[in-house]
C-alpha positions as CSV (number, residue, x, y, z in Angstrom):
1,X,-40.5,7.1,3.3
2,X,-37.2,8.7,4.4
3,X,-34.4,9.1,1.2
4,X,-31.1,9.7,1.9
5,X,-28.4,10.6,-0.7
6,X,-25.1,8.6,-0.4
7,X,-22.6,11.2,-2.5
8,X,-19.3,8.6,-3.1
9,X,-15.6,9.1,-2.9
10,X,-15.6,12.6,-4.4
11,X,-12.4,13.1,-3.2
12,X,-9.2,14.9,-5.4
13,X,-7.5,11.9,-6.0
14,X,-10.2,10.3,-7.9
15,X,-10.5,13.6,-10.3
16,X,-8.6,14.9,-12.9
17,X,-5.1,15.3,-11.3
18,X,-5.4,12.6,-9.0
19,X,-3.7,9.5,-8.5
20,X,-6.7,7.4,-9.6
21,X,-8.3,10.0,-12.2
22,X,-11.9,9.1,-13.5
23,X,-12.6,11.0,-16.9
24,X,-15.3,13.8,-16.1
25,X,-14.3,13.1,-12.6
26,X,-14.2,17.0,-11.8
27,X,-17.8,17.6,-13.7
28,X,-19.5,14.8,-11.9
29,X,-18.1,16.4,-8.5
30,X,-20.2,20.0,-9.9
31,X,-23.3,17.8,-11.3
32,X,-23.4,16.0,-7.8
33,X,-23.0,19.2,-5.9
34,X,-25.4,21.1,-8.1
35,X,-28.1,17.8,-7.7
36,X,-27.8,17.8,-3.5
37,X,-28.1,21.9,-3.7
38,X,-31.2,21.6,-5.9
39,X,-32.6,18.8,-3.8
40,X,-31.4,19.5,-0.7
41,X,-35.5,19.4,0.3
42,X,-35.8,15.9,-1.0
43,X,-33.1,14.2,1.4
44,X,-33.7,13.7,5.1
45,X,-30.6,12.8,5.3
46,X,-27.0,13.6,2.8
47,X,-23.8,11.4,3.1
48,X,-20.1,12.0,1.3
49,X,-17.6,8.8,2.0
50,X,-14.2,9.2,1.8
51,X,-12.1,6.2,0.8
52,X,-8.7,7.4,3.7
53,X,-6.1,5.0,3.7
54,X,-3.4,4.4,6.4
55,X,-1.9,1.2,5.7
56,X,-4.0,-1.2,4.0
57,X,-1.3,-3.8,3.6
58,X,-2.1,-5.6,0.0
59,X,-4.2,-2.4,-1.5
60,X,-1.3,-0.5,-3.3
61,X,1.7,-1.2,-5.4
62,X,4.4,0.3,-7.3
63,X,3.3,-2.2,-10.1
64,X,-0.5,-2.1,-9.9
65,X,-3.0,-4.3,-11.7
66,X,-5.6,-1.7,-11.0
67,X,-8.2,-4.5,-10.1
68,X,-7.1,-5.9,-6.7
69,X,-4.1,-3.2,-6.8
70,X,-3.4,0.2,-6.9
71,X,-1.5,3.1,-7.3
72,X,-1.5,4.6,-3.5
73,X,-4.5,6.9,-3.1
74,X,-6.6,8.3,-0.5
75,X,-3.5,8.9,2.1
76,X,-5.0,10.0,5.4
77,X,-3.0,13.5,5.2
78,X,-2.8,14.2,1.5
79,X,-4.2,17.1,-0.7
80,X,-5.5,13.5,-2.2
81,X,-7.8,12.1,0.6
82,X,-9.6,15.3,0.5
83,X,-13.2,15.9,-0.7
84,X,-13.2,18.2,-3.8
85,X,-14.0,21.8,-2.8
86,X,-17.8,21.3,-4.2
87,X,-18.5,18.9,-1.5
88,X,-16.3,20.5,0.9
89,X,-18.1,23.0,0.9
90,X,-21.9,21.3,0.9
91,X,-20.2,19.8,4.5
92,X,-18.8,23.0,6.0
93,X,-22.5,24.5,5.3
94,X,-23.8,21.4,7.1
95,X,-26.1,20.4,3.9
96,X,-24.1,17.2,3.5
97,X,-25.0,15.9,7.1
98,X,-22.5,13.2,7.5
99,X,-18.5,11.8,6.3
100,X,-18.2,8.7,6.8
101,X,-14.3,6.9,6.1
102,X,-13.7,3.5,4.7
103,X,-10.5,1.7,4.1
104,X,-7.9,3.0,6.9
105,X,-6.0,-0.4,7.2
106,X,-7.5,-2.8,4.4
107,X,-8.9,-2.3,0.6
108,X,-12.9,-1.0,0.9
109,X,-14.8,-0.7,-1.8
110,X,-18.5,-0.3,-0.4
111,X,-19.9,2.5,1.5
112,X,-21.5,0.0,3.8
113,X,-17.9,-0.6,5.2
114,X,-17.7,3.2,6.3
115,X,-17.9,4.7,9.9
116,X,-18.8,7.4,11.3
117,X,-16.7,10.2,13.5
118,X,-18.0,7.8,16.3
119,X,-17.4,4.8,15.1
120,X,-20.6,3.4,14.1
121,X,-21.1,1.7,10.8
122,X,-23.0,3.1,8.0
123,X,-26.2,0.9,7.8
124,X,-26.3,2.0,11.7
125,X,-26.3,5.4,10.9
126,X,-28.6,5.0,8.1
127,X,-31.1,3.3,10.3
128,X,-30.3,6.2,13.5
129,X,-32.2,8.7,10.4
130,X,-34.7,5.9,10.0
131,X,-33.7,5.9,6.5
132,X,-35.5,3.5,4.0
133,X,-34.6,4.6,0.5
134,X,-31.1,5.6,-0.9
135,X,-29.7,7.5,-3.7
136,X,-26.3,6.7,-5.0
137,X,-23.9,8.6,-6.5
138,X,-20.2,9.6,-7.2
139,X,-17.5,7.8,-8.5
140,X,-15.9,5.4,-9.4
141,X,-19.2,3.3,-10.9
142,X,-17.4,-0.1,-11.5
143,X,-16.3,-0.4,-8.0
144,X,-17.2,1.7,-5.1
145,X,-20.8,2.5,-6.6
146,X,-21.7,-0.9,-7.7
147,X,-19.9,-2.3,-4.1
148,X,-22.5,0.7,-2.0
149,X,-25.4,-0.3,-4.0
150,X,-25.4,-4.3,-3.7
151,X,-24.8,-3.8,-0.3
152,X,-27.5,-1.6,0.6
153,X,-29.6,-4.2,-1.4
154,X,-28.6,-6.2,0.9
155,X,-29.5,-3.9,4.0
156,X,-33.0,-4.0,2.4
157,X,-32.8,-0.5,1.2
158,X,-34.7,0.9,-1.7
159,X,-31.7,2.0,-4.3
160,X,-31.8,4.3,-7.0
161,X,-29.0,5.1,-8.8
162,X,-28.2,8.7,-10.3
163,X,-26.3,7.3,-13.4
164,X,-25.5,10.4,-14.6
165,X,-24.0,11.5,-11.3
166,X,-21.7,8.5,-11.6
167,X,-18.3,8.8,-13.2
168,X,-16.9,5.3,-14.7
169,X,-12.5,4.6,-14.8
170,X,-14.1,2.5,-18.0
171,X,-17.2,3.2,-19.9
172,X,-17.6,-0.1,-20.9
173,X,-17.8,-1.7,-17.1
174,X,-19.8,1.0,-16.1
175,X,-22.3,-0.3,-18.0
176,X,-21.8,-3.6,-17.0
177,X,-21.8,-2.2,-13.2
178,X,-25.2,-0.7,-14.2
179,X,-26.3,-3.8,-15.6
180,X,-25.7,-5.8,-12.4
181,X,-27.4,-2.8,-10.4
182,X,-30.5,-3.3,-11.7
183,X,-30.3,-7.3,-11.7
184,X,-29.8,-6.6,-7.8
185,X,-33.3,-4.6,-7.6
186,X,-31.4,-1.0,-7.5
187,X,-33.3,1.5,-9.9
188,X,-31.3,2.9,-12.4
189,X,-32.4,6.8,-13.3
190,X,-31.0,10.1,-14.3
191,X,-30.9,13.3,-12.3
192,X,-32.8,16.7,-12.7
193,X,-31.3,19.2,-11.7
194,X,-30.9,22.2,-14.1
């Protein structure tokens, strides 16, 4: 068995501040650095995504409905797109192994639609590691974190889900996100760390 950690969109526009602000957002970012310090041991293999837009053509608008549309986010270039200094920092020390960047010129929700510096799609890099089982965390738990973990249900990975390493836009359909994780065979648990 081979468990990598899959740290999501922990990026400053998705934090207090941001253009997209989760509530928490800035804590979760310290819990999930804390958790991959404390665990570090436990991972073969550690993964931040980061949701770096160009020009996804249908993705942002002035007037957003904030389910297919949004306020724009993630610019390739901004103070935005950039992971929060926590995780910055866990990739500069090399603990976080890999970035992998999802959405350049279309709406992505799911890790699994991520590449590589190379070029190379997640599940491929996943498999590279011979990776078998996954931890998911980060924000935003209705989308990107529900979107990561169906998918790698669908990849045949083993999921668990660190729920309190997951920050929600809405309380309420994070549970519901939570709910349709564990339908989907993902294992819904909390973290340790102290």
């Amino acid at each position: 068995m081979r468990n990598a950690l899959l740290a999501i969109d922990l990026q400053n526009d998705f934090v207090e501040g941001g253009a997209l602000p989760v509530p928490g957002g800035t804590q979760i970012v310290a819990h999930v650095a804390r958790h991959v310090r404390h665990f570090r041991g436990e991972y073969a293999f550690v993964v931040a995504t980061r949701d770096l837009h160009e020009d996804p053509p249908d993705h942002f608008s002035d007037q957003p409905d904030y389910i297919k549309t949004w306020p724009p986010h993630g610019l390739k270039g901004t103070a935005g797109a950039v992971l929060c200094t926590p995780i910055s920092n866990l990739v500069r020390e090399k603990i976080i192994q890999a970035v992998v960047d999802k959405g350049r010129h279309a709406a992505a929700y799911s890790a699994f639609e991520a590449q590589d510096l190379r070029g190379h799609p997640l599940v491929d890099v996943l498999r590279e590691q011979r990776v078998d089982h996954i931890d998911i965390c980060g924000l935003i738990t209705e989308y990107t974190i529900l979107a990561t973990a169906l998918d790698a249900r669908k990849h045949e990975f083993q999921v668990r889900v660190l729920v309190n390493l997951c920050g929600a836009a809405s309380s309420e359909a994070g549970q519901r996100a939570f709910e349709e994780m564990k339908a989907a065979g993902c294992q819904l648990m909390a973290a340790s760390a102290p």
